[in-house]
N, C-alpha and C positions, 0 to 999 in steps of 0.2 A: 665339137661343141656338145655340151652336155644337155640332157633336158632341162634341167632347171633353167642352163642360161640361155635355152631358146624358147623359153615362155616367159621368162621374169618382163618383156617388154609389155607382152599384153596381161597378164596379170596386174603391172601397175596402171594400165590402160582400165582394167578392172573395176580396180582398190577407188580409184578417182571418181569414175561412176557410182560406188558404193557410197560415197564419201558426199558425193553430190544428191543422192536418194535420201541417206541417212540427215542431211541438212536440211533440206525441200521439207521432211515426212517431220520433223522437228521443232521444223518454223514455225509449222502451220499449226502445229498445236500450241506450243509455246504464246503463238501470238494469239491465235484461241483463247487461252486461261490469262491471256495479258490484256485483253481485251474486256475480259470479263472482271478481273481484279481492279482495271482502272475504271471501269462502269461503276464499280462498287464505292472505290475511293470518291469519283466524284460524286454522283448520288448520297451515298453514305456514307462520309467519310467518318463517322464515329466508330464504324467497324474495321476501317485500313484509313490508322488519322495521319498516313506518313507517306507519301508516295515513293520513296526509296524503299518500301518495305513490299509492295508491290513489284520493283523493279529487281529487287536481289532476288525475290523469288523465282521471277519468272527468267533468269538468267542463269540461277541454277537449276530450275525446271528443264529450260533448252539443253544445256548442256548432260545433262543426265541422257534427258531424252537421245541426243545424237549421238553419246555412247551407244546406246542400247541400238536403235536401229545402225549404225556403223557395225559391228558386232552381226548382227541380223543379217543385213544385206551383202559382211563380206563372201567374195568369191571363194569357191574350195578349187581345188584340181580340175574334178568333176564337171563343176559347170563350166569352169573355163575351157576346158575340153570342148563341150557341147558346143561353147558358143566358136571356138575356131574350125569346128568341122562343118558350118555352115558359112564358115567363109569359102566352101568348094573344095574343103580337105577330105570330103569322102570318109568320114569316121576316124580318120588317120590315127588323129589325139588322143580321140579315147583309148583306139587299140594300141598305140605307142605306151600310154598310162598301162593298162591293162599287162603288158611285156615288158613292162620297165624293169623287173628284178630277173627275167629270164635270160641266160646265157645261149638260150638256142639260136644257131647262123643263123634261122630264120629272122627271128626277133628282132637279133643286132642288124640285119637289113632294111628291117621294117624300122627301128628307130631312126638309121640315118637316111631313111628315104624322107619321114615325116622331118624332122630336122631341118634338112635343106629346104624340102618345101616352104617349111614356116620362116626360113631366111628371104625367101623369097616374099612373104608377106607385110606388106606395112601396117603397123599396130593401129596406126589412124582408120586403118579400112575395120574397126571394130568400133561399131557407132554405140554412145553411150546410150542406154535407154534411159532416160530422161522423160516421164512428162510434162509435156507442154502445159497443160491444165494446172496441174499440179506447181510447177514453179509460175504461173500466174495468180492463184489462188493466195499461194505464199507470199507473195511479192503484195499484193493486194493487203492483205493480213498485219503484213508487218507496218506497211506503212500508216493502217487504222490505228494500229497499237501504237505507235509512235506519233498519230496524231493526239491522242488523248494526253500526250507530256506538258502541250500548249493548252487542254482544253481547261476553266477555271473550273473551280467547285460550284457545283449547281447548288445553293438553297431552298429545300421545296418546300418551303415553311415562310411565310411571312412575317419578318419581324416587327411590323407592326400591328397587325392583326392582335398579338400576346399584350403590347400597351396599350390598345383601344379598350380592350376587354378589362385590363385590370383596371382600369380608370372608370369603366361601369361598372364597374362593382364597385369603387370606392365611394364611388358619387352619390349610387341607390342605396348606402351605408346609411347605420344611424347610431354612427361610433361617432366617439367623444372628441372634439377638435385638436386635443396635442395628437393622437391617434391617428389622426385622419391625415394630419400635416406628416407626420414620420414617414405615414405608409406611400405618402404623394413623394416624398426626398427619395422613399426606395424603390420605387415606380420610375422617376427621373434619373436616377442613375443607373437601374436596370435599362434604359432605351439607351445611356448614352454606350454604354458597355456589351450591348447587340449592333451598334453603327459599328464598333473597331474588333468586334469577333471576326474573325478571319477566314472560319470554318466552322463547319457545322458543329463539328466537336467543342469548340469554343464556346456558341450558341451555347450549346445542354449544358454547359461549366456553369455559364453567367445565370442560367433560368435555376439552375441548381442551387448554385449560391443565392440568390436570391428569394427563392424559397426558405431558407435556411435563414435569411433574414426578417420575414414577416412572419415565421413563425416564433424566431424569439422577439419579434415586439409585440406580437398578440400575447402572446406567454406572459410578459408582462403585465399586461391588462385584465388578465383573470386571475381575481384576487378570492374568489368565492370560496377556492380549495385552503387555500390560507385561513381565514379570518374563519372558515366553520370549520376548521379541525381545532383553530383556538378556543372557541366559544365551547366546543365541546369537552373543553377542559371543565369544566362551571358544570356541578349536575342543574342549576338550576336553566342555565342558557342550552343543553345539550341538545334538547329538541328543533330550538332556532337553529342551531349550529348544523346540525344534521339536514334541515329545510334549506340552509343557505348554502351548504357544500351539494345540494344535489342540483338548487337551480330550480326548486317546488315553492312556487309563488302559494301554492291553496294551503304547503306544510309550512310556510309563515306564518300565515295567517293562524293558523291552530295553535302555532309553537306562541305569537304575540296574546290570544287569548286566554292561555294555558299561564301565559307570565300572570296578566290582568287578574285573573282569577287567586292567584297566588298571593299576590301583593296586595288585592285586595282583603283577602282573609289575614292580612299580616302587612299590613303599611311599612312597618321597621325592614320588610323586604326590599323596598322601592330602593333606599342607598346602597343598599349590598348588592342588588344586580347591577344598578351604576357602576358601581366601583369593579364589578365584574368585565362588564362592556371593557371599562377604562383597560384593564389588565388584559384581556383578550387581545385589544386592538397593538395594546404595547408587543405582546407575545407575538403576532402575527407577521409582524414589522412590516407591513403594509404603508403604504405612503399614505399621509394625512389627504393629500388632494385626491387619492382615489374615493371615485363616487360610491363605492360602497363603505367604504368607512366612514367618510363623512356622514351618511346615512345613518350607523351606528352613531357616531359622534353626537348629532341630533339626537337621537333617541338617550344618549345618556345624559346631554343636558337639561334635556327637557324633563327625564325622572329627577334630575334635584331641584327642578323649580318648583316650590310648590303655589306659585300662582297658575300651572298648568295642570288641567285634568287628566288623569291618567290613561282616559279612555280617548282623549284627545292628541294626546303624546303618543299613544299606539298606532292611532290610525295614520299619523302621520308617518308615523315611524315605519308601516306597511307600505306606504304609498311611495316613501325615499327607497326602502331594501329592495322592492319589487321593482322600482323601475333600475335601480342598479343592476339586477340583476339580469334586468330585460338590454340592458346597456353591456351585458358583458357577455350576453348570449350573442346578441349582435357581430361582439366583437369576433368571437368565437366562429359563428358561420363565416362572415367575413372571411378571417385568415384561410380558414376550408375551403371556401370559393376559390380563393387567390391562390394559393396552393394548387386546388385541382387545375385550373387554367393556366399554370406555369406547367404540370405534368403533361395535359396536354397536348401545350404544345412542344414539349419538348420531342425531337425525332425518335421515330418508333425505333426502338433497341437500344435507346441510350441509360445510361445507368444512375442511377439518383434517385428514386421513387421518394417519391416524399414522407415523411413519416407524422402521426398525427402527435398533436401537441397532448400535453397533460390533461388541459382542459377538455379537451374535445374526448378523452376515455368516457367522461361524465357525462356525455350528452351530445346527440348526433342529431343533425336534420335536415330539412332540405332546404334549396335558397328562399323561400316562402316566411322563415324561420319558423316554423313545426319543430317540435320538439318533442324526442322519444326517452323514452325511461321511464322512470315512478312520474315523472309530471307529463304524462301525454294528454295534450287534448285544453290543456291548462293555459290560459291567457295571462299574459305577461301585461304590467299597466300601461296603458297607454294603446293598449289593443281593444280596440270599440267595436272591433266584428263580431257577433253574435249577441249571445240574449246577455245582458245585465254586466255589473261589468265587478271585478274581483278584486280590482287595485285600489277601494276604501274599507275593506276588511267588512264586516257586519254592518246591519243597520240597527243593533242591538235590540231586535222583536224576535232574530230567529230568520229571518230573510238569508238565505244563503245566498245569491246573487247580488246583495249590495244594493247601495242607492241607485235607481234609477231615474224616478220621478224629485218633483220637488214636493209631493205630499206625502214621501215613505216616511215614516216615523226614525228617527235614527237617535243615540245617545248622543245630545249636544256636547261636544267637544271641550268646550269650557266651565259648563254648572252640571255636568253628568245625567241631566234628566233627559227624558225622551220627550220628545218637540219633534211634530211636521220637520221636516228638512230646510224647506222655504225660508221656516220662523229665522232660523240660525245661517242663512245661506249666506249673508249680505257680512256677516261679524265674519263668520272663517275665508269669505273672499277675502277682504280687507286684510285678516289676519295672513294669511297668502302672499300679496303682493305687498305688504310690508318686508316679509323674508323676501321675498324673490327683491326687493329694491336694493335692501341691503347687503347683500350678496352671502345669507344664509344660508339659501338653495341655490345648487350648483342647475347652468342652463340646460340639462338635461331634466331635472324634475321640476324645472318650470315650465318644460314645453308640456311634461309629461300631465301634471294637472293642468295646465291650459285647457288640453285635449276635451279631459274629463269634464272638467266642468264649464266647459263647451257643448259638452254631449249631457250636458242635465240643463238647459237650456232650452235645448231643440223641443 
C-alpha cells in the first residue's frame, strides 16, 4: 500500500472537520449580518423595502464566507502528519513524509513500518476539533435570524399623530371655506391611505403624495403673483401691481394714493385705470371668485360709479386687497405648516423632501404669520395687535396709522371733506352691511371690517 492510500482515510476524516469549522465560522457571521439586515428591514424598512433582498444577500454572504474558511481550514500533509503522530505514532508521519521521495533501504523500512502502523489505526480515533461553544453560538444565531422571517414590521411613527396635527392646523386656519373643505378631503384620505400602508415605505409614499397635493391646491390659491405681474403691465397700475405681487399691505396703500393723486389731477384718468383693472384681471386669468380679484373687481366698479367718491372707492378698495392678501398669506403659511408636519413625520431617511411652492419664494414666516421680506413687521387687515391699525389707508390729515378713534378727522368717504370720523361712522356702517347683505363682499372681508370697526368702538 502506497502513502497516499494509507492516509487518504484520515485526510477525509480531515477535509469533514474542515468542512464543519468552515460552516460553524460562516454561520455565525452570516447570521450575524442577517440579523442585523432584518433589524434594519423591520425597523426601517425604507432602506431594505424587500425582505428577499435581505435574504439573497445574506445567502450569498454565507456561501462565500464558507468557501473562504473551507479553503482556510483545509488540511495540508503536514498537519495531518502532526495530527496522526499524536495518535502514539512517535513522529512516524512526518518522518515517512519527510523520506517519501528517498530510495534509501533505510527509508523504504521506515515507510512500510509507518504504513502498517497506520493500518492498524482507526480513522474515527481522529477526534474532530470542533467547538462546542462555537457550534452553540451558531445554532443560537441562526435560529434569531430565522426568527425575524415571522417577525412583522415595526412602525415607529404613529400614524395618527401626522392627522391629529394636520387637522390643527387646519382648524387654527383663516383660509377661505372651499380651501378649507379640499384640504379636509386631502387630510381624510391621507388617514384612509396610512390605515392600508403596509410598510413603512408605503407610509413615506402616502405622506409624499400627499404633500404633493396640498401643495398644488394652495398653489392654487395664491393668485397675488398672477394678477401683480398683470397690473404691471399698465404704467399706471405698476406700483399697485409690484405692492400686490410682494404681499406689502403699507406698498398698497402708497400705490392706491399715488392712483388718488393722479386721477385727481386728471378725472378723464379715473375710466382708463378701470378699464385697466378690467384688462389686467382678463390677462391674469384668475377666477372671478377669487378674493383678490373680486377685490379689484370692486375697486373697478366703484371707479365708473360716479355717485362714489374716489377717496371712498380707495379706501375701500385697501381694505378688500389687504385683507386678500392677508387671506392668501394665510393660505400660504398654512400649506408650509402642512407640508413641514408631513416631512416630519415622515421616517428619518426616506426620500421626498418637500419642495416650496411658488408663492412661498415671495414670502416666508413663522406659524405666528410674521412675515419677512420688503413687508417685515407690516400688519395685514384684520390684525388689531399693536398701535393703530393700516387696513383703512389714511385719515387724509397725514395720520400714518389710520383711524383709530371716533374723533380722528378722516376724508368722508362719500362728499370728500374732512369730518370727525363719528360724524360719517353711522352712513359707511350702513353702507357696509348693505354690501355685506347683498353678497358684494365676500365672508372673508366682512369678518375682516367687522374686526375693525369693532375695534373703533372700544
Amino acid at each position: 500500500m502506497n502513502i497516499k492510500t494509507a492516509l487518504k482515510p484520515f485526510k477525509r476524516r480531515l477535509n469533514a472537520e474542515a468542512f464543519l469549522r468552515a460552516t460553524l465560522s460562516a454561520g455565525m457571521i452570516a447570521a450575524g449580518v442577517a440579523i442585523i439586515l432584518g433589524g434594519v428591514h423591520i425597523l426601517l424598512p425604507w432602506l431594505i423595502p424587500e425582505l428577499w433582498i435581505f435574504l439573497i444577500f445574506a445567502g450569498v454572504f454565507a456561501v462565500s464566507l464558507g468557501l473562504f474558511f473551507l479553503l482556510a481550514y483545509r488540511p495540508s500533509k503536514r498537519s495531518l502528519a502532526r495530527r496522526l503522530d499524536k495518535l502514539g505514532l512517535s513522529e512516524r508521519v512526518e518522518t515517512m513524509l519527510e523520506l517519501e521521495q528517498s530510495d534509501a533501504p533505510v527509508a523504504k523500512l521506515q515507510r512500510e513500518d509507518t504504513v502498517n502502523r497506520l493500518q492498524q489505526v482507526s480513522p474515527k480515533s481522529l477526534r474532530l476539533r470542533v467547538s462546542r461553544i462555537q457550534s452553540i453560538l451558531c445554532a443560537v444565531l441562526l435560529i434569531c435570524a430565522a426568527a425575524l422571517l415571522f417577525v412583522p414590521e415595526i412602525n415607529l411613527f404613529s400614524r395618527h399623530d401626522v392627522i391629529n396635527r394636520l387637522h390643527q392646523l387646519l382648524n387654527d386656519s383663516e383660509v377661505e371655506e372651499d380651501l378649507h373643505n379640499d384640504l379636509s378631503q386631502i387630510i381624510d384620505d391621507l388617514e384612509d391611505q396610512l390605515e392600508d400602508a403596509e410598510n413603512d415605505r408605503d407610509y413615506a409614499e402616502d405622506l409624499k403624495d400627499a404633500q404633493a397635493s396640498i401643495q398644488e391646491r394652495v398653489d392654487q390659491e395664491i393668485t397675488k403673483d398672477e394678477i401683480g405681474a398683470a397690473l404691471q403691465e399698465f404704467e399706471d397700475l405698476q406700483e399697485l401691481g409690484e405692492a400686490i405681487e410682494e404681499g406689502n399691505p403699507s406698498g398698497v396703500s402708497s400705490a392706491l394714493n399715488g392712483l388718488q393723486e393722479l386721477m385727481e389731477e386728471d378725472p378723464a384718468k379715473q375710466a382708463a385705470i378701470a378699464d385697466q383693472i378690467r384688462d389686467a384681471l382678463k390677462q391674469s386669468g384668475t377666477s372671478p371668485d377669487d378674493l383678490l380679484h373680486q377685490a379689484l373687481q370692486n375697486m373697478e366698479n366703484g371707479l365708473r360709479d360716479p355717485a362714489k367718491s374716489l377717496k371712498g372707492v380707495l379706501d375701500l378698495a385697501e381694505v378688500e386687497i389687504n385683507t386678500a392678501l392677508r387671506v392668501q398669506h394665510a393660505a400660504d403659511m398654512l400649506g408650509q405648516q402642512m407640508e413641514d408636519a408631513l416631512e416630519d413625520a415622515k421616517p428619518s431617511g426616506s426620500e421626498g423632501e418637500s419642495q416650496p411652492s411658488s408663492s412661498q419664494e415671495d414670502s416666508t414666516g413663522d406659524a405666528s404669520g410674521d412675515s419677512t421680506g420688503d413687508h417685515t413687521g407690516e400688519k395685514l387687515p384684520g390684525d388689531n395687535t399693536g398701535e393703530g391699525e393700516d387696513n383703512m389707508g389714511g385719515d387724509g390729515s397725514g395720520n400714518e396709522n389710520g383711524v383709530t378713534d371716533m374723533k380722528d378727522v378722516i376724508s368722508d368717504p362719500f362728499s370728500g371733506e374732512l369730518v370727525p370720523y363719528g360724524d360719517v361712522y353711522a352712513a359707511y356702517m350702513a353702507d357696509f352691511l348693505q354690501k355685506a347683505e347683498n353678497g358684494t363682499l365676500s365672508p372673508e372681508v366682512v369678518a375682516a371690517m367687522n374686526a375693525y370697526l369693532d375695534s373703533l368702538r372700544k
